[in-house]
N, C-alpha and C positions, 0 to 999 in steps of 0.2 A: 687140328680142331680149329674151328672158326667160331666168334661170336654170331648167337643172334641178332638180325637190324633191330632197331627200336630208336626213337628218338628218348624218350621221355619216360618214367615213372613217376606219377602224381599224388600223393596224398594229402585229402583235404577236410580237414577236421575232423580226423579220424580222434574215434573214441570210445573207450572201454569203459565199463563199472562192474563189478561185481558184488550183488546184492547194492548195499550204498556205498563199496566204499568204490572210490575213481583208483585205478590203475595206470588209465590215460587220458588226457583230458586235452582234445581239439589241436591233433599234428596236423598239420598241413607242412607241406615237404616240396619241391620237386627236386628229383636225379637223374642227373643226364647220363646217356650212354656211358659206359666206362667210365664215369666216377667212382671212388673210393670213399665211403661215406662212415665212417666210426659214428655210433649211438654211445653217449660215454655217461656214464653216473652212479651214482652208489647203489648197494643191492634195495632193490623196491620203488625204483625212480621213474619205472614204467619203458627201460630199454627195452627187455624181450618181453614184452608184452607187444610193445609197437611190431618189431620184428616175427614174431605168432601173427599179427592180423594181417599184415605183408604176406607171408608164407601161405595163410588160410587154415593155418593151423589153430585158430583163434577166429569168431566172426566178431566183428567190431560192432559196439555200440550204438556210433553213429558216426557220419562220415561217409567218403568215397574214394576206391582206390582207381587210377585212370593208366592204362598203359596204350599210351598213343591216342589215347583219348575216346578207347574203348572201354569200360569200365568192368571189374575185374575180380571187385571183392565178393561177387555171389557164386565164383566159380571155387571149386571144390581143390585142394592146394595142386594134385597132379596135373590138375588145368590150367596152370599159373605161368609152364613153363620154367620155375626155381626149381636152384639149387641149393640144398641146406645142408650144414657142417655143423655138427651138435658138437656142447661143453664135452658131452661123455661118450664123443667118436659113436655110439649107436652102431655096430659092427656087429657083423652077423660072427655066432663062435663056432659055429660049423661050418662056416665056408670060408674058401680059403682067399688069400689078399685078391688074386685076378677074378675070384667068384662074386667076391663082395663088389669089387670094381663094376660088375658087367652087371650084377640085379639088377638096376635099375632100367638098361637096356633089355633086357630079357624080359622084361615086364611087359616094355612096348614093343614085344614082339619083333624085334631088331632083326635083319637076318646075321645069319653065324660070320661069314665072315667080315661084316661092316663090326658086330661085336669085337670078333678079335682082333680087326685093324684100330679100333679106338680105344679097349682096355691096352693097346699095345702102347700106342701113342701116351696113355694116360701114365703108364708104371713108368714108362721113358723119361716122363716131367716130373715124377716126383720121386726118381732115382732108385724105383726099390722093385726092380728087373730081377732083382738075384733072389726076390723075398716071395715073387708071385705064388707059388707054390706051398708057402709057411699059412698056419691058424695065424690069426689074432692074438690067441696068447704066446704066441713065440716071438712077437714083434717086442720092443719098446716101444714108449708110451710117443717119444717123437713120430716112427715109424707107424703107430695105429692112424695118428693125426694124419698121414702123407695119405694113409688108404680114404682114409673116412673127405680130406679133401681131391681126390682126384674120384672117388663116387662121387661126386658133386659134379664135378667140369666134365667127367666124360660123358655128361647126357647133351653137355652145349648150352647150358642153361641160359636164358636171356638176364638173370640174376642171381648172385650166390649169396645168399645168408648165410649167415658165420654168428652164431652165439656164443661167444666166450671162448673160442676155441682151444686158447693156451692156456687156461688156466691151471690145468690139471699137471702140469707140464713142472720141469723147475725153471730157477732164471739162465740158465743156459739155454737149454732148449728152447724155451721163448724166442731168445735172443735169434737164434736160429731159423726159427719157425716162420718169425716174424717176416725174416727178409727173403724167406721160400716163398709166403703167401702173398708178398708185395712183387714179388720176381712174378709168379703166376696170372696175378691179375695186370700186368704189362703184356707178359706174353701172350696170352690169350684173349685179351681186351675185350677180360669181363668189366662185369658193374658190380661190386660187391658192395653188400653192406653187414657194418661188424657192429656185435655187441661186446661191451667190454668197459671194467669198471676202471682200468689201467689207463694213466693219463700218458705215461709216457709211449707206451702202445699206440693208444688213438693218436698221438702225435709225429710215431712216425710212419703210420702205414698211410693216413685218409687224407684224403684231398680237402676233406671238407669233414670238420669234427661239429654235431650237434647233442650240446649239454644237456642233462635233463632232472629235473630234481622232480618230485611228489607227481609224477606223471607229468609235468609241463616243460614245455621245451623253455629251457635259459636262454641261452645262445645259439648260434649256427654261425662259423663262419671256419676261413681256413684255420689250420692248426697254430699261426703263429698270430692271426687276430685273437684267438683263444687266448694263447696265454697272453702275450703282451699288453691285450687291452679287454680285461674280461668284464662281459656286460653287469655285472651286479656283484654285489659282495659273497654271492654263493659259491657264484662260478669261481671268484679269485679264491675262494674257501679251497677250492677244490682243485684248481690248478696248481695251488702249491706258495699261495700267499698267507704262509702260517702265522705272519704279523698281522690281525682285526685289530686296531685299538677303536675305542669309541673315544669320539673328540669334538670339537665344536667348531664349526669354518665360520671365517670372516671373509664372503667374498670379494675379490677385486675386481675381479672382471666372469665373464660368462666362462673363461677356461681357466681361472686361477682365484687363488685363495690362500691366507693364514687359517691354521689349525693349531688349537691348544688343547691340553688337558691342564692338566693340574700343574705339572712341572715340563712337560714336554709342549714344545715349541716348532714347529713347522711352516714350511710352503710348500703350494702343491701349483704345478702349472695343470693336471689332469682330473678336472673333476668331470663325474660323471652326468648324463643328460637328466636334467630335471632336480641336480642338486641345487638345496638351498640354506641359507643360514640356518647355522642352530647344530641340532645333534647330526652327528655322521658316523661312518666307519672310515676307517682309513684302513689298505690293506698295501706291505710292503711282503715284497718277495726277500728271503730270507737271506740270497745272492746277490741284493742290488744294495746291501750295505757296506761301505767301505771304512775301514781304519781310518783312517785321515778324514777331516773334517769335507763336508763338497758345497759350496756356493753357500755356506748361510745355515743349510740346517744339519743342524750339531743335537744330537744326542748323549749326555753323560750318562756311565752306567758304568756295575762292578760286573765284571765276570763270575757269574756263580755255576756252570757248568764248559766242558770241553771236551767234546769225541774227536777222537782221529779214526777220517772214515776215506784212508786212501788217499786219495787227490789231493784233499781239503780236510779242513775240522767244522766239526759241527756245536755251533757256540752258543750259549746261554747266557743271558746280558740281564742283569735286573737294572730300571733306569730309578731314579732318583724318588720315584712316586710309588715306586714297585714293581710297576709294569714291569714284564715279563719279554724280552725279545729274542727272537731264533733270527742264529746269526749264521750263514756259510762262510769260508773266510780260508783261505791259505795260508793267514798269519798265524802262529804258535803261540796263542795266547796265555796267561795264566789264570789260572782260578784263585779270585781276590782280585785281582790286577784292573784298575779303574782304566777305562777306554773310553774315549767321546767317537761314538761313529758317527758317520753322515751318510746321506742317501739324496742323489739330485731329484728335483721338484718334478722333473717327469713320471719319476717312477714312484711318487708317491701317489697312490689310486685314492680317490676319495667320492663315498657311495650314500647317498640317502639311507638312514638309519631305519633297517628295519627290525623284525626279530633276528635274535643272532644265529646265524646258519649254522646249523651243525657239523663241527669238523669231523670232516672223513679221514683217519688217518691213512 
């Protein structure tokens, strides 16, 4: 199997409403060939809606979709040239794994044996040779996944859409699935684009993760600009900065500032574009606190909870004011037991105060 050429996938201002409410509101995108592009956010945030008006299974709003800069979104989805991978595998239960594989060939009238050189090619890639002949209900839920993505790749697609495709799955098979469907889009150098509300998923299949809350795009950027430098307090919500305090900055310079509450006391060298005195959020990753004091800011606090979760424990800090802190930590803490942590000034984020973002757990 070969990739289709193409340079480029465009979308620009694409945008959805239903009745009044917005679903999507003004994506503009581009994806280059063989990029890996995770859509990531919590359920409602207008991922597979974007990904529906991509496919054409959805017509957009308003907006244009541009492939090579032929324009693309009036054409009917089998015109698109995509390939799509549904949450719920979509598998035919009368036909069998190589029957399902080959429908979508057989539709375009394929001849029989370009069909059986590529459903052959396709069961080879997703190792289930021994299974071409079984229903769908005689597979596991892994093995429906392996059918339902290789009907996708064996039509050539010039892109594969993927909505949520593991979810149905447990964390093993995920885990699995994961690095089959990252193994496939290398080997056959597609361009995928994945929906999925899983942070650690989109971090480690996509080349390029774009955030998304109430239909609008947060961020875009690689997976490790995501997490380490998340553009807004949402996005650090949602990456896994389960420390929001609200605090007050005194700045010092354009990338640095004192932050107080009440009893709690900071510096931050990382403030965000456009912060200014006054109220703010501060968001601290859960993992970048340490036992021991670091450079200056010192946190006192009694331990009032402690999970052992394998590797690490999972800690609960109340600080002097009340405040509430979630702590990772390989130390074996106790419950009662006063600790002062610290956390260096880089990795304290600190965001223009807006409403407070709803945590996704």
């Amino acid at each position: 199997m070969s990739k289709t050429s193409f340079n480029e996938l465009r979308l620009v201002g694409v945008s959805r409403t239903f009745d009044e409410s917005v679903a999507l509101s003004n994506l503009s995108l581009t994806i280059a060939n063989g990029e890996f592009i995770a859509l990531l956010g919590p359920s409602g945030c207008g991922k597979s809606t974007a990904l529906n008006c991509i496919a054409g299974l959805l017509s957009q709003t308003s907006g244009s979709i541009f492939l090579d800069g032929k324009r693309i979104d009036s054409l009917p989805p089998e015109r698109r040239g995509f390939g799509m991978v549904f949450q719920n595998y979509a598998l035919f239960p009368h036909l069998t794994v190589r029957n399902n594989i080959a429908f979508g060939l057989k539709i375009r009238r394929t001849k029989k044996a370009e069909v059986r050189k590529r459903v052959d090619a396709a069961l080879a890639l997703v190792r289930l040779q021994p299974h071409a002949d079984k229903f769908p209900a005689q597979l596991s839920g892994g093995q429906q996944q392996r059918v339902a993505i290789a009907r996708a790749v064996v039509l050539e697609p010039q892109v594969v859409l993927m909505d949520e495709p593991l979810s149905n799955l447990d964390a093993k098979l995920r885990n699995e699935m994961r690095g089959e469907i990252r193994k496939l889009h290398k080997t056959l150098g597609l361009t995928s684009i994945y929906v999925t509300h899983d942070q650690e998923e989109a971090m480690s299949l996509a080349d390029r993760v774009v955030v998304m809350h109430d239909g609008v795009v947060q961020q875009v950027g690689t997976p490790e600009d995501v997490y380490l430098q998340p553009a807004n307090a949402f996005v650090a919500d949602f990456m896994g900065y389960r420390n929001l305090l609200q605090m007050t900055l005194k700045k010092s310079s354009t990338k640095a500032g004192a932050i107080t509450s009440e009893k709690i006391k900071l510096s931050s060298s990382n403030l965000a574009a456009k912060t200014t005195n006054g109220a703010v959020t501060v968001a601290i990753r859960p993992d970048d606190f340490t036992v021991k004091a670091t450079r200056g800011n010192q946190i006192r606090t009694i331990i009032s909870s402690v999970e052992y979760q394998g590797k690490d424990f999972g800690v609960e800090a109340t600080c002097e004011d009340g405040t509430q802190l979630f702590i990772r930590t390989e130390e074996k803490l106790k419950i009662g037991q006063k600790v002062t942590f610290g956390v260096k000034p880089e990795r304290v984020l600190v965001f223009p105060q807006k409403k407070s973002p709803s945590h996704v757990g």
